[in-house]
N, C-alpha and C positions, 0 to 999 in steps of 0.2 A: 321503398325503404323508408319513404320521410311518412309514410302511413303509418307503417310497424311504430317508429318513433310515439308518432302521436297517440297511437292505440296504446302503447306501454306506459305513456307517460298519464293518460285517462284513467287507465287501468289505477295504475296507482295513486293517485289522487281519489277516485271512488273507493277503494280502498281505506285509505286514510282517513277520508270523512266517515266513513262508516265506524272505523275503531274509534276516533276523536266520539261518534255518536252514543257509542257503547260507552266509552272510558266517561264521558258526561253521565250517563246514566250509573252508571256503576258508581262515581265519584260523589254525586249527591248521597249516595244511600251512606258516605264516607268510607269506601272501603277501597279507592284506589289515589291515595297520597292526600286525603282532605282538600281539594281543592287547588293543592301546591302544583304551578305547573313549571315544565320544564323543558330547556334549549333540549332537542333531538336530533342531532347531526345524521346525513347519509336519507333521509325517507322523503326526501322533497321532488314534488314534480317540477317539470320545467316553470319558471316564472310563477313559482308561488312560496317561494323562499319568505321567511319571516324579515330579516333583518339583513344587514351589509355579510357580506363573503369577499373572498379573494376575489381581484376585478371588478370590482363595482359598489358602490357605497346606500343600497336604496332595497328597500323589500320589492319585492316581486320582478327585479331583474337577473335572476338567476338563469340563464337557460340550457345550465347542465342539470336533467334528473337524478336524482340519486345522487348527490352532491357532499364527497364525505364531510365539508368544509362549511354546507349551509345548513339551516337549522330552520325548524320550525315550532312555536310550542304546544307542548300539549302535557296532560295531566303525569305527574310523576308517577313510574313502576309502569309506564305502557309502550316507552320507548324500546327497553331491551327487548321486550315482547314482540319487535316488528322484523323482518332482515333486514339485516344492514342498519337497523337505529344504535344510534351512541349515543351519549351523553357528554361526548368530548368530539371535538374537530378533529380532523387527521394530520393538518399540520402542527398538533401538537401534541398527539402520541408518539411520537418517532423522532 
């Protein structure tokens, strides 16, 4: 089970850097928010969270993936584009 974990949590993260790769390319030509980037709550693998969340005050101590609460940035208009990205935390939707 702690494989599965790690394999999904890889997964997404390779993932990630691949749209982050795209969304760069794409962003220079100016056609995905000019360079503006932006908090993306819920698309984070384990211990690669950008900034403080619930529990813990320090980037990359995160070690819930998929975290609706932590964020990571990236180019604006590529968030909603991912499952599960927001652009707001979940403890303050509700």
């Amino acid at each position: 089970m702690q494989a599965n974990t790690v394999l999904k949590s890889t997964l997404i993260t390779l993932l990630a850097v691949g749209a982050l790769g795209t969304a760069a390319s794409a962003s220079a030509g100016g056609k995905m928010g000019h360079g503006k980037m932006v908090k993306c709550y819920g698309v984070n693998a384990a211990y690669k969270n950008d900034c403080k969340s619930p529990g813990h005050s320090c980037a990359g101590q995160d070690a819930k993936a998929r975290d609706p609460n932590a964020f990571i940035a990236m180019p604006a208009g590529l968030c909603e584009k991912l499952a599960g990205g927001s652009t707001e935390p979940a403890d303050k939707k509700g």
